[in-house]
C-alpha positions in Angstrom: -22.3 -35.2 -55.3 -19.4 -35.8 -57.6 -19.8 -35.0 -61.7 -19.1 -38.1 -62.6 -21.7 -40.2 -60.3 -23.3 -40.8 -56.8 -20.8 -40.9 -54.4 -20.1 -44.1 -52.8 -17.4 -43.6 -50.1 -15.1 -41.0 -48.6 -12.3 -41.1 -46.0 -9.3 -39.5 -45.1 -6.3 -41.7 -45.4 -2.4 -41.5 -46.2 -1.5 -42.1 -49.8 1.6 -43.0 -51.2 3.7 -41.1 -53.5 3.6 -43.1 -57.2 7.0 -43.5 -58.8 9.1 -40.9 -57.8 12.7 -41.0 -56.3 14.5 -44.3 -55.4 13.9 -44.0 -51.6 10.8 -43.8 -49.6 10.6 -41.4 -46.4 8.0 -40.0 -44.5 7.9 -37.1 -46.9 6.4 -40.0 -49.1 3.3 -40.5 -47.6 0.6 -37.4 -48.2 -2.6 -37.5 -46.2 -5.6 -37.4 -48.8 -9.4 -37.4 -49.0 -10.2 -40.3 -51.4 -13.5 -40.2 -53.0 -15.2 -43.0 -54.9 -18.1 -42.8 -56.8 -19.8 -45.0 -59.1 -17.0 -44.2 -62.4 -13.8 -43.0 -60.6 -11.9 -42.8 -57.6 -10.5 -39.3 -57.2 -7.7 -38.1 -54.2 -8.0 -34.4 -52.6 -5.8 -32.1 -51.0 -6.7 -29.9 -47.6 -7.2 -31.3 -44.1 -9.7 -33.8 -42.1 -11.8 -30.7 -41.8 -12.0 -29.6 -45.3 -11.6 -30.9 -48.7 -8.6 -29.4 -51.4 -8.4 -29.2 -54.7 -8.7 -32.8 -56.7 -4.9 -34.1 -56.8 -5.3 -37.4 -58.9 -8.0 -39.6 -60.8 -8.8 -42.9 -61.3 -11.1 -44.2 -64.0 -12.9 -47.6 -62.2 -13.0 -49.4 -65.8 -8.8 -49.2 -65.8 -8.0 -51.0 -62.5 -7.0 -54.3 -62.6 -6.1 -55.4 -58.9 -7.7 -53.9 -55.9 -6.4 -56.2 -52.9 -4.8 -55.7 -49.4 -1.1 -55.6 -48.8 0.8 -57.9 -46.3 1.4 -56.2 -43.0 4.9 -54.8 -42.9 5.7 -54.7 -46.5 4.9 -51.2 -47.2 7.7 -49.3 -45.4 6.9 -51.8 -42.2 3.0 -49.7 -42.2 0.2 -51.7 -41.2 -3.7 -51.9 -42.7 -2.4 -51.1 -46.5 -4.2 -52.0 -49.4 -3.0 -51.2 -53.1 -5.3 -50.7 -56.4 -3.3 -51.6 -59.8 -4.7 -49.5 -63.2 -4.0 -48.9 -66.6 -2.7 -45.4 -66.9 -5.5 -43.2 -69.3 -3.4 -43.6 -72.7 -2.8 -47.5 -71.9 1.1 -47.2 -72.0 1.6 -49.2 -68.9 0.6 -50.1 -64.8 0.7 -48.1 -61.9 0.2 -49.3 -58.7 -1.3 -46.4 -55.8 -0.5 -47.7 -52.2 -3.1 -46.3 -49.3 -2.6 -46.6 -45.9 -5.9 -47.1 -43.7 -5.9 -46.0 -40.4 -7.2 -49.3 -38.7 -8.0 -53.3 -40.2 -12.0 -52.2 -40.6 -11.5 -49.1 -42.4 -9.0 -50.9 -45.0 -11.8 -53.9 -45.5 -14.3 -51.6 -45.7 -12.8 -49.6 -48.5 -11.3 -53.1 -50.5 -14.7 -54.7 -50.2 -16.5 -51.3 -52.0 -14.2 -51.1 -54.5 -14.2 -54.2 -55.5 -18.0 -54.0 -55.7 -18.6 -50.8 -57.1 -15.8 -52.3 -60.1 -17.5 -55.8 -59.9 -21.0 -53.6 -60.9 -19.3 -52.1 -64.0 -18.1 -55.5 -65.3 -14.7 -54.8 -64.9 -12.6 -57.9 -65.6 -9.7 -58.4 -63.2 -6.1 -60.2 -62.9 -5.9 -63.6 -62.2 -3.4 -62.8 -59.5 -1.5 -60.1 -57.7 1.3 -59.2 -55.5 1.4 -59.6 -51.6 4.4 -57.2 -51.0 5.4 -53.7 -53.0 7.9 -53.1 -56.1 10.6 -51.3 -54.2 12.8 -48.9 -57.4 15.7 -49.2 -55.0 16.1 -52.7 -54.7 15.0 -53.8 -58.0 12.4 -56.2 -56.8 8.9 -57.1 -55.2 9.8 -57.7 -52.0 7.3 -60.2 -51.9 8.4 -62.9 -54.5 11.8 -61.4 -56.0 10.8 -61.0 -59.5 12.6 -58.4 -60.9 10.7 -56.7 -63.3 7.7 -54.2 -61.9 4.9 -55.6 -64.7 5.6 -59.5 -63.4 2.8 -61.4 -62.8 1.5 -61.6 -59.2 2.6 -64.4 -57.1 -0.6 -64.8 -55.2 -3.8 -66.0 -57.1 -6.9 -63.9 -56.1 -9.5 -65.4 -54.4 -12.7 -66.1 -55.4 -14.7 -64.0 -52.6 -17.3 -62.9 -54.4 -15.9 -59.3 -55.0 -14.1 -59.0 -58.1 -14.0 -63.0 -58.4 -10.1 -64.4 -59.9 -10.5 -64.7 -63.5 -8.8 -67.2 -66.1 -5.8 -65.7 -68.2 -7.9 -66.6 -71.3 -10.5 -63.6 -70.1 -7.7 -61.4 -70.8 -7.3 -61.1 -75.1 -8.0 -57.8 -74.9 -5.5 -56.4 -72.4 -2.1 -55.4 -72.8 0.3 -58.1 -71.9 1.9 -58.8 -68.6 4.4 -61.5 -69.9 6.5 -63.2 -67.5 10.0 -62.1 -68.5 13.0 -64.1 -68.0 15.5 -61.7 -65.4 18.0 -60.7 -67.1 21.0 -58.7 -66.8 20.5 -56.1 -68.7 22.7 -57.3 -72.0 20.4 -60.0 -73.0 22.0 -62.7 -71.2 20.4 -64.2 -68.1 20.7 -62.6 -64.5 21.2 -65.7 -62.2 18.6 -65.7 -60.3 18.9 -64.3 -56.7 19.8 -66.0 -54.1 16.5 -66.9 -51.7 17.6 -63.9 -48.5 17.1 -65.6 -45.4 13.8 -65.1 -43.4 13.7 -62.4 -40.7 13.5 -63.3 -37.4 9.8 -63.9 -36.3 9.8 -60.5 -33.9 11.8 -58.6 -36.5 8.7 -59.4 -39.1 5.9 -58.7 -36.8 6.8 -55.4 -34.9 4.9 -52.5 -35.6 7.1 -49.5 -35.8 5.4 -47.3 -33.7 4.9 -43.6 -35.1 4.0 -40.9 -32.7 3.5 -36.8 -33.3 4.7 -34.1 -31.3 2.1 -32.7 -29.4 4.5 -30.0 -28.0 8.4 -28.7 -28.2 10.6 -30.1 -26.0 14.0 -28.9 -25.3 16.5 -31.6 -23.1 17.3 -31.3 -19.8 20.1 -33.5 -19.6 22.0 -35.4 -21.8 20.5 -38.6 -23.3 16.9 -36.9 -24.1 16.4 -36.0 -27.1 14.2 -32.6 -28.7 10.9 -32.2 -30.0 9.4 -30.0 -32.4 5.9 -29.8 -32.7 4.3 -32.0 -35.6 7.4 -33.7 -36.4 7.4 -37.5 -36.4 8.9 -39.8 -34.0 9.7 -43.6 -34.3 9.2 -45.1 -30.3 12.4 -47.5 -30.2 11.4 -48.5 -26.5 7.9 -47.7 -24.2 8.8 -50.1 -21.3 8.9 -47.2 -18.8 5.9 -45.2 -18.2 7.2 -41.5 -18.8 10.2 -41.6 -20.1 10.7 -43.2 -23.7 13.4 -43.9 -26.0 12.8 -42.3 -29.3 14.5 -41.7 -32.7 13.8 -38.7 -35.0 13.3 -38.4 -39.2 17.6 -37.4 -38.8 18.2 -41.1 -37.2 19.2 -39.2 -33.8 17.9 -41.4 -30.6 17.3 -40.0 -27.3 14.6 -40.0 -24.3 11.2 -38.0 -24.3 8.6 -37.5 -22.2 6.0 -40.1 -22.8 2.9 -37.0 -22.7 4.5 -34.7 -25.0 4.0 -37.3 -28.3 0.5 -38.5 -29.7 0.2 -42.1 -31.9 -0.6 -41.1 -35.1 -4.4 -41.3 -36.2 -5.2 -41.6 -32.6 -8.2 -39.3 -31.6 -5.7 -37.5 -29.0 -4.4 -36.0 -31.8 -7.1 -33.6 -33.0 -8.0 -30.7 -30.8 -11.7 -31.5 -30.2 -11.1 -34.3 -28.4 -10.4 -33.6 -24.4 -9.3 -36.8 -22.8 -9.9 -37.8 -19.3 -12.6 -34.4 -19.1 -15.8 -35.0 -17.3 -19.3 -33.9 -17.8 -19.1 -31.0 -15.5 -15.9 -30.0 -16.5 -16.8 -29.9 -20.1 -20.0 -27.5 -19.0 -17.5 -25.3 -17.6 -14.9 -25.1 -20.0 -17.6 -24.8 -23.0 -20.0 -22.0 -20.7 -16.5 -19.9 -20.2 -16.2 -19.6 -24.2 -19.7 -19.3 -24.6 -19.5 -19.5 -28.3 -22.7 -21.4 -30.5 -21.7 -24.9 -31.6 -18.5 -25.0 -29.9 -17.8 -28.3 -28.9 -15.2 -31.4 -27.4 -15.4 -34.9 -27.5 -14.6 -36.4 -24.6 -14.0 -40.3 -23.3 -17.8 -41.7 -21.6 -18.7 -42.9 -18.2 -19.4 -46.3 -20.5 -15.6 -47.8 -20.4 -14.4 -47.4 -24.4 -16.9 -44.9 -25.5 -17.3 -41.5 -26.5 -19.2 -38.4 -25.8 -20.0 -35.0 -27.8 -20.7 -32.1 -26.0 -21.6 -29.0 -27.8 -22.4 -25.6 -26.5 -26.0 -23.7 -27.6 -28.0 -20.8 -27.1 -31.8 -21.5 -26.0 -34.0 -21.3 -28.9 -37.2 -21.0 -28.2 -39.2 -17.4 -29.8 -40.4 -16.7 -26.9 -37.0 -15.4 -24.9 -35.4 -12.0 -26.5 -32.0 -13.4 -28.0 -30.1 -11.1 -26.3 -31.2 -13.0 -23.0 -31.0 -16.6 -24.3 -29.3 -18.7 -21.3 -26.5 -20.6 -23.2 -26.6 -24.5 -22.2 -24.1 -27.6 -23.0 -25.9 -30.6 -24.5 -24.6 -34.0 -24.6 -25.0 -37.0 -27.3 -23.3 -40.6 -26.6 -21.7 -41.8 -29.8 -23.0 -44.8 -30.6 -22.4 -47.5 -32.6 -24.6 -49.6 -35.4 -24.4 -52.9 -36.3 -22.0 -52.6 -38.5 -19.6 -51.1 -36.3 -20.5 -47.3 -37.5 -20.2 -44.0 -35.2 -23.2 -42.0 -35.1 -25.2 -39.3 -33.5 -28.1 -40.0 -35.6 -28.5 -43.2 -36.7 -29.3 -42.4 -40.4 -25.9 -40.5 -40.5 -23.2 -43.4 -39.4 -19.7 -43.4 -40.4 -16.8 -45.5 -40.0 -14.5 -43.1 -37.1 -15.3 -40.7 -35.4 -13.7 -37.9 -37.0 -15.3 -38.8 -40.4 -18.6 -38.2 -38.0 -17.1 -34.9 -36.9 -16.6 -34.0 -40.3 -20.0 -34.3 -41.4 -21.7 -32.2 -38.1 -19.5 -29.4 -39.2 -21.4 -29.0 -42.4 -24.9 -30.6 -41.4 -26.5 -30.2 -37.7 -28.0 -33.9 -38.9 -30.5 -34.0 -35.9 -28.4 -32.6 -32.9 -29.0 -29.0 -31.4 -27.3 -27.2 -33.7 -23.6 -27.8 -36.6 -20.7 -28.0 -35.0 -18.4 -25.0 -35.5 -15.0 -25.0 -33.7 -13.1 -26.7 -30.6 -12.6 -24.6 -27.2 -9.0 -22.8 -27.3 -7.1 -25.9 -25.6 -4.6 -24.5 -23.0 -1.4 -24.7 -25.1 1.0 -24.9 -22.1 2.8 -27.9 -22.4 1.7 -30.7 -19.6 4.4 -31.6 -16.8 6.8 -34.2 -16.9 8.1 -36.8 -15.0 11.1 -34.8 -13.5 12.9 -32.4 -15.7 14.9 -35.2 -17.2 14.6 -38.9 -18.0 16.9 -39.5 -15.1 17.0 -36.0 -13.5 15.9 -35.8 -9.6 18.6 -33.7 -7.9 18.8 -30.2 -8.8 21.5 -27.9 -8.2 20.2 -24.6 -6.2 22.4 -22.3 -8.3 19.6 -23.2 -11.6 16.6 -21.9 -8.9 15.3 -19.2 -8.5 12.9 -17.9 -6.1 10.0 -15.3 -5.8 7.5 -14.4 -3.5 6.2 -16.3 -0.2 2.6 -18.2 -1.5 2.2 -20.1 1.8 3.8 -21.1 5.1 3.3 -24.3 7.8 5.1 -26.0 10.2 7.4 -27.8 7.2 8.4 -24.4 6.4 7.6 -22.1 3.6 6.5 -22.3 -0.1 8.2 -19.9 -2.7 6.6 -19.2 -6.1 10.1 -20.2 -8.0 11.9 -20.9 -11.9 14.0 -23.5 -12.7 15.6 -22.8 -16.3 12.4 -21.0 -17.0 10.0 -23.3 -15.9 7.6 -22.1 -13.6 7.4 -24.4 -10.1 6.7 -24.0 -6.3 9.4 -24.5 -4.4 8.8 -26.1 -0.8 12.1 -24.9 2.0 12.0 -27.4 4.5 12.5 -26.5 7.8 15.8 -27.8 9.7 14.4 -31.0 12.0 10.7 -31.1 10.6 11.4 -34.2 8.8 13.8 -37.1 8.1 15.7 -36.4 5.5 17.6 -39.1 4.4 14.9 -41.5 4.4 12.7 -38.8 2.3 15.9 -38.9 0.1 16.1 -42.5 -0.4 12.8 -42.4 -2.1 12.6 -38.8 -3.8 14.0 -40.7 -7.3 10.7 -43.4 -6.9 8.4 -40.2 -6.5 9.2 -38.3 -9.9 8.3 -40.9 -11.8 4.9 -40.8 -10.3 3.1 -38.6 -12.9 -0.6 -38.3 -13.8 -3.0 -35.4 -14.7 -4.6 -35.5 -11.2 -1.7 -35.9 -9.2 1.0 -32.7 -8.3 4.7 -33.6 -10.0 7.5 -33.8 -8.1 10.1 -32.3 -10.1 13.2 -32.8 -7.9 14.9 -32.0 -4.7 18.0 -29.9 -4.0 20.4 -31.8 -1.3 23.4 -30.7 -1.5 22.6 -27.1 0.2 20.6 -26.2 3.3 18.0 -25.9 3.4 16.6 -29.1 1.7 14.0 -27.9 -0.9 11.2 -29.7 -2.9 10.6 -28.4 -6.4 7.1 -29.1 -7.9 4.8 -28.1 -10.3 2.9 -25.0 -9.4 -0.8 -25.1 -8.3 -2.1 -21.5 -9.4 -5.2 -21.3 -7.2 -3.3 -23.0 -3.7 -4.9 -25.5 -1.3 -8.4 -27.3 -2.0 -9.3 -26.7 1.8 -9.1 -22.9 0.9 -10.8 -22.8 -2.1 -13.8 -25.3 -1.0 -14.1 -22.5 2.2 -13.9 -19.1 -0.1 -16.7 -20.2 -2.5 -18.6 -22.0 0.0 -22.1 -20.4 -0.9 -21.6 -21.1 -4.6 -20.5 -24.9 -4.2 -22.8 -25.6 -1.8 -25.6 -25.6 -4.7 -23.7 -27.5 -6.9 -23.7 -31.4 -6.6 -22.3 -31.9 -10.1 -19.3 -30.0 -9.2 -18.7 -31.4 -5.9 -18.9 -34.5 -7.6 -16.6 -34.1 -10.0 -14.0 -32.9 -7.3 -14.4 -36.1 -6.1 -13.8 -37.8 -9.6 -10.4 -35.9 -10.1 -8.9 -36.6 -6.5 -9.9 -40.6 -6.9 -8.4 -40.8 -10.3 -5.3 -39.4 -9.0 -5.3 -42.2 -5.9 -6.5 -45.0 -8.0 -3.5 -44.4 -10.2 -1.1 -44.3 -7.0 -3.3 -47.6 -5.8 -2.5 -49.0 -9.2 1.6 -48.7 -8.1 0.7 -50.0 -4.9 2.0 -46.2 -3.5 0.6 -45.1 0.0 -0.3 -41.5 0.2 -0.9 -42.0 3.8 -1.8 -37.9 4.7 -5.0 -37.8 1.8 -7.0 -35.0 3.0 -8.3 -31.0 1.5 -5.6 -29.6 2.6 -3.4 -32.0 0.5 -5.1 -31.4 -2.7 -4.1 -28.2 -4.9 -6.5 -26.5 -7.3 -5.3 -25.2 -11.0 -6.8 -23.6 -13.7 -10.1 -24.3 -15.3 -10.9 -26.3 -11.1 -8.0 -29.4 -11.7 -7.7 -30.5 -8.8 -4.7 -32.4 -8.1 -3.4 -34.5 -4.8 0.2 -33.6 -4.0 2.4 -34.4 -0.5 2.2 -38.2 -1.4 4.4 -40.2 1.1 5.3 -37.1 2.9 3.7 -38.1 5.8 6.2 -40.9 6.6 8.7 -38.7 7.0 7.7 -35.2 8.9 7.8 -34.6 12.5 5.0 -32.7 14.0 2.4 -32.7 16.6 -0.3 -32.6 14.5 0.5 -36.1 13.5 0.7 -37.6 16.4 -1.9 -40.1 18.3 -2.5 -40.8 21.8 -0.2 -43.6 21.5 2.7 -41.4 20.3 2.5 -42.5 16.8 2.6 -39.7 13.9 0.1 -39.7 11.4 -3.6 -37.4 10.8 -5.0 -38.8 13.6 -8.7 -37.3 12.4 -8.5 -38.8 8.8 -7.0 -42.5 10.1 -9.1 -45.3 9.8 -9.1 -48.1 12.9 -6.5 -50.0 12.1 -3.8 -47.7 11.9 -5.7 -46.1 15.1 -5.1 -49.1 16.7 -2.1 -50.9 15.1 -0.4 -48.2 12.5 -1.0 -50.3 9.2 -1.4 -48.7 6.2 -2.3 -49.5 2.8 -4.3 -48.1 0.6 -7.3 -49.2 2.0 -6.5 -46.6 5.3 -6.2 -44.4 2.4 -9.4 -44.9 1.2 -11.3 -44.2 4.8 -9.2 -40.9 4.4 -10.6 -40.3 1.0 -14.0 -41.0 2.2 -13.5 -38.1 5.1 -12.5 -36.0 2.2 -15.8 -36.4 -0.1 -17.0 -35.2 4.0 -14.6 -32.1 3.9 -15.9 -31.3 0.3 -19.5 -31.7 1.1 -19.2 -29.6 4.1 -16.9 -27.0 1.9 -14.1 -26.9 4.4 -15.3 -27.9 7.7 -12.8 -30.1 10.0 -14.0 -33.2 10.3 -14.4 -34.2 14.3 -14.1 -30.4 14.9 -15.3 -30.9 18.6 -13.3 -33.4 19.4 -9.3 -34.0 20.1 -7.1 -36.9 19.0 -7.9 -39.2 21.7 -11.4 -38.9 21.4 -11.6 -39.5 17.9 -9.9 -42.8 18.4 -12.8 -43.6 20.9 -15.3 -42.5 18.9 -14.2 -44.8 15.6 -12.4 -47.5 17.1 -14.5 -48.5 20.9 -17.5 -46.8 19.7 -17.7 -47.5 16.2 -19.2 -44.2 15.2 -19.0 -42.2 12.2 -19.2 -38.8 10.9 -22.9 -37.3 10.2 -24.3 -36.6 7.2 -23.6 -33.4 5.2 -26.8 -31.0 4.8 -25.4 -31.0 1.1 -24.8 -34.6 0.7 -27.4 -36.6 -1.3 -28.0 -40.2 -0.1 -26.0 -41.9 -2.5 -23.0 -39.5 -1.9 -22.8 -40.0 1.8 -23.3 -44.1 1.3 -20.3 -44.1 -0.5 -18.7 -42.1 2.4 -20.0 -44.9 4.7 -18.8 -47.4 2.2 -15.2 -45.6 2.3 -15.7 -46.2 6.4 -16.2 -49.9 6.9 -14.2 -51.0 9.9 -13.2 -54.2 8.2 -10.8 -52.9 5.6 -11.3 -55.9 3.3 -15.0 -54.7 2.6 -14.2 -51.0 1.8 -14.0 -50.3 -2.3 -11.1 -50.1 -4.2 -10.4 -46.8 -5.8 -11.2 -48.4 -9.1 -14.2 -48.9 -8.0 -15.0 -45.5 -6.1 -14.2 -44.1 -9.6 -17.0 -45.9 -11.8 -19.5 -45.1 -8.8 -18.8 -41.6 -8.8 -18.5 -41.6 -12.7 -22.5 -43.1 -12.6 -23.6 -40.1 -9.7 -22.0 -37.3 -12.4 -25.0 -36.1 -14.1 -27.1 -38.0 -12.7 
């Protein structure tokens, strides 16, 4: 509660700096709790999670304008509104500029203010300025008049809120005369010339402002560094990794698409864990095991939100030394007036206002929110190690130990220019090579949490070798067979295994990109249980028994579906039947699928017979139906990977 009366509204916004300097920059803009109550309207230091010392007051009865600023005429910002006042001695106007971070949160705060003013009887002008009074050019930028205490151009309308008033209203306020221009000597300045109207796509682009999530240093020349924090206008997002950038210096270059965050976007605050599931959230909240710590994290409902928060049981009963620590969850919901809330007698206009308030008051949830878990501050992989880079030179690898060997040859544990990677030497005739090589550019710009990044290849030296990201826990086949007796129990989890290795096909699906070999042995497992799908389109290219049919085609036989049996057509339908033998190996923890049978029995048993694989013991029901679903002989009628991944979203938790 404020000194000076009930508070009305507060929000966390970017403010304007008020008459200094000719030039406005970035530096400019401060980011500022604004608090209104019912007699001022005060501006704080600190951060979204906690309020500084007071930087600036307002007294309600001295404003004179509170109104919204055309799009684009603030420094090309967007959502601005401005609030003219009488300074405290009455000398003169100043106008303060905020920028709202989205077209609600700007009406919202115009609306109040023009209300909680309206209350007090406050008279206002009968008309205001659309654009800004820029020192530099000498103008409004909105009508051209010269002098910064001009009239407005634009009359106010009557909306109810602070209703336009008749310049007869206004005896008792210093005048705003309109002054002739002049040229500074007392003779008249011709007046300017009308500038001619920007081009309709030149007036309505948004620049678009990112943030450096993470420091990146070029690989090649035409990208451009990052420093974490800094901001970064996006001159061009056509492709999907790689994007052409310019920094606060003017110098333009490529960056990777991951490594920058929009500004005012939730991605850019630490609680919020995109793309994390339910289970995963238990896991990663149970391994801190710390009271109130918490994530926000994207919903099974498409464009909503979730809070999880970690707490110790509570009841008297149970010593708290041997209180079992459990993850509850709260949807974020939204009123009728378009509020966030957990409780619905505490709603708020975003969601980190909302965060901002559980900090301080549990408000009906289990318990106040305290901190975020300790994010993994490794950067995230890119798309290649250059926004054109796919063939590496073997003289910048170098390799380690042996983590795995196969009939392709072995995997090394490897660094390229520091970078950590795994580093696949092919064996001489396994596969063929200069098809693989035709493609290898198409395959490092497939990137996506869930799917293992092809870095590069090195061709000009035998042997030919794959560089990828590194996968610190190896094969999922492995992993699902050495903690067999602790999966087994565990539905959720195996569920959410499922979730990770469908969203990394759906987004191959989405590129119309055939894995063609999907199966446990394919999939690699990271830290915190990512699972991740890697060898995508390999199979096309590799020479190997194991691959091959009774027919003398090569593919995995046991994980085809009947028409590539029986004719060799793929599409990512035959890579969904493969997927749904997968959930099977995952459900069985490791067991090979058909493990009595050889090649040419399996293709009688699918195809002539039209049989399918039993039921795991640890399958529920609806698990194995989508396993049966993933199996229908007509391709047409199997599921989409879209789809798989809003059923299997619905089973989590369920």
């Amino acid at each position: 509660m404020s000194r000076d009366g009930k508070e009305v509204l507060a929000d966390f916004m970017l403010k304007r700096a008020m008459n200094k300097g000719t030039v406005f920059t970035a530096q400019s803009y401060k980011e500022r709790w604004f608090v209104l109550t019912e007699e001022s309207l005060t501006y704080y230091g600190g951060t979204l999670a906690k309020r500084g010392k007071a930087k600036g007051t307002i007294c309600l009865n001295n404003v004179k304008t509170v109104e919204t600023v055309e799009d684009g005429k603030l420094d090309d910002k967007i959502n601005v509104f401005q609030i003219m006042h009488r300074t405290e001695k009455g000398e003169g106007y100043y106008t303060l500029y905020v920028v709202a971070q989205r077209p609600e949160q700007q009406k919202n705060w115009v609306d109040t203010l023009k209300q909680t003013i309206r209350d007090k009887g406050v008279t206002f002008l009968p008309k205001y300025h659309t654009g800004v009074w820029t020192k530099n050019l000498g103008h409004y930028n909105c009508c051209d008049q010269i002098d910064r205490n001009a009239p407005g151009c634009q009359v106010i309308p009557d909306d109810g809120l602070g209703a336009a008033q008749n310049n007869s209203t206004r005896s008792n306020l210093p005048p705003l005369p309109d002054i002739p221009k002049t040229n500074g000597t007392g003779g008249h300045r011709p007046v300017p010339a009308p500038r001619p109207p920007k081009r309709e796509k030149e007036k309505d682009r948004e620049k678009k402002i990112y943030i450096a999530a993470y420091d990146y240093k070029p690989c090649e020349d035409g990208d451009l560094e990052l420093v974490t924090g800094s901001e970064y206008e996006i001159l061009d997002d056509s492709r999907d990794h790689w994007w052409l950038a310019k920094n606060q210096n003017g110098e333009k270059g490529f960056i990777p698409a991951n490594y920058v965050k929009k500004k005012f976007d939730l991605e850019i605050y630490e609680w919020y864990y995109k793309g994390v599931t339910r289970e995963r959230s238990e896991q990663i909240l149970k391994s801190e095991a710390r009271e109130g710590c918490f994530m926000v994290r994207d919903s099974s409902t498409a464009g909503m939100y979730t809070l999880s928060i970690y707490t110790t049981e509570t009841r008297q009963s149970v010593p708290s030394s041997s209180r079992e620590g459990v993850v509850r969850h709260y949807h974020i919901k939204k009123n009728e007036q378009d509020r966030f809330y957990l409780a619905e007698k505490h709603a708020f206009v975003t969601i980190p206002d909302l965060i901002y308030y559980h900090k301080h008051n549990a408000g009906g949830i289990a318990t106040r929110l305290k901190a975020p878990p300790a994010k993994n501050k490794n950067a995230p992989v890119t798309a290649g190690f250059g926004h054109s880079k796919w063939e590496l030179d073997r003289n910048d690898l170098e390799l380690f130990e042996v983590l795995g060997s196969g009939c392709f040859g072995t995997v090394h544990k490897g660094k390229w220019h520091g970078r950590v990677v795994a580093a696949k030497m092919m064996k001489e005739r396994t596969m063929s090579e200069d098809a693989f090589l035709e493609e290898a550019k198409t395959m490092t710009q497939l990137s996506h949490p869930n799917l293992v990044q092809l870095y590069g290849v090195v061709t000009k030296s035998k042997p030919l070798i794959i560089v990828t990201e590194l996968m610190q826990y190896g094969a999922l086949l492995t992993y699902l067979k050495r903690h067999k007796h602790r999966l087994l129990n565990k539905i959720d989890t195996l569920v959410d295994i499922c979730i990770q290795v469908c969203n990394g096909m759906e987004y191959l699906e989405s590129r119309s990109f055939i894995h063609r070999d999907l199966a446990a042995r394919n999939c690699l497992v990271g830290d915190s249980q990512i699972i991740k799908v890697a060898d995508f389109g390999l199979a096309r290219y590799v020479i190997d028994d194991e691959y091959t049919s009774s027919t003398g085609t090569k593919f995995p036989v046991k994980w085809a579906p009947p028409e590539v049996l029986s004719f060799t057509r793929f599409s990512s339908k035959s890579d969904v039947w493969a997927f749904g033998v997968l959930m099977w190996e995952i459900f069985t923890c490791g067991q090979m699928p058909y493990d009595q049978m050889r090649n040419a029995d399996v293709v009688d048993f699918v195809c002539t017979a039209n049989k399918r694989l039993p039921k795991p013991e640890a399958s529920p029901q609806r698990t194995y139906q989508i396993m049966m679903d993933c199996w229908k002989k007509d391709w047409e009628e199997r599921p989409t990977f879209k789809t798989l991944k809003q059923i299997l979203t619905k089973l989590e938790g369920s």
